[in-house]
C-alpha positions in Angstrom: 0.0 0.0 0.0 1.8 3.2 -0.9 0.1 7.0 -1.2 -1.8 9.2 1.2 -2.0 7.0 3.9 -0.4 7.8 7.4 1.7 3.8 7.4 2.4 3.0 3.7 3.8 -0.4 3.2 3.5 -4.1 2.7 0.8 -5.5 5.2 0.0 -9.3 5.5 -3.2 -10.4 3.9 -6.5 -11.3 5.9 -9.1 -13.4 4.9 -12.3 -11.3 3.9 -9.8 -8.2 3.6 -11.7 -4.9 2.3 -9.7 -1.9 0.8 -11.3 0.2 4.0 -9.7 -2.6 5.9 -6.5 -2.0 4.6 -7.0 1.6 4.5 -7.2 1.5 8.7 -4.6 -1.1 8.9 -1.9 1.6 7.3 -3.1 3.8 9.9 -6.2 5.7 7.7 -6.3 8.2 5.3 -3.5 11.1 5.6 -5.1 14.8 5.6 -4.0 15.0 1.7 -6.0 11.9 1.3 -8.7 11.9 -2.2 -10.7 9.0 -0.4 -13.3 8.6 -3.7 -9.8 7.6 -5.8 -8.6 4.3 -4.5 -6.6 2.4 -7.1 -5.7 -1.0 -6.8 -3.2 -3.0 -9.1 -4.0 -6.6 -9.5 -2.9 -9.8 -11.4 -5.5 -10.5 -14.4 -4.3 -13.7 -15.8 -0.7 -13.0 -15.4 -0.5 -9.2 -16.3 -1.3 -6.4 -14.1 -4.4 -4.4 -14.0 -5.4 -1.2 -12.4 -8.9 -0.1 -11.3 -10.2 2.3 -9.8 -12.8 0.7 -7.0 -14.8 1.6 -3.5 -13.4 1.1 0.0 -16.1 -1.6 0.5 -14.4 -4.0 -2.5 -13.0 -7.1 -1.1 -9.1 -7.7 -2.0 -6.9 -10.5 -2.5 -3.3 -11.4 -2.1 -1.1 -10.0 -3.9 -3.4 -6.8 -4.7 -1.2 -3.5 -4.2 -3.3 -0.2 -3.1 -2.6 3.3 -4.0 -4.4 6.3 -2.7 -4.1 9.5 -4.4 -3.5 12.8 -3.3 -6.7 15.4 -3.8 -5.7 18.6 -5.2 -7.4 21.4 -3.0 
């Protein structure tokens, strides 16, 4: 996990993991944080994939979470 959060880093994966899980595992949203654009990059069949998705989307292993910074 990497971006505006306040603990960015690699975090072990729990079963039935959310992002907003995640999200309060790193230590929650920094101030900066644009919390409507959540990006996560996943394996699709062997090549990665970005989307764009909501805090209540379950992960999976190997899923790698960016959260952007809003522009005031």
């Amino acid at each position: 996990m990497f971006g505006e959060v306040t603990f960015p880093g690699q975090y072990p994966y729990v079963p039935n993991m959310t992002v907003e899980n995640a999200i309060a595992i790193a230590g929650g949203f920094t101030p900066r944080a644009f919390k409507e654009n959540i990006t996560i990059t996943r394996k699709v069949q062997g090549l990665p994939t970005r989307s764009k998705l909501p805090l209540r989307y379950p992960l999976r292993p190997g899923d790698t979470i960016e959260v952007s910074e809003r522009w005031f």
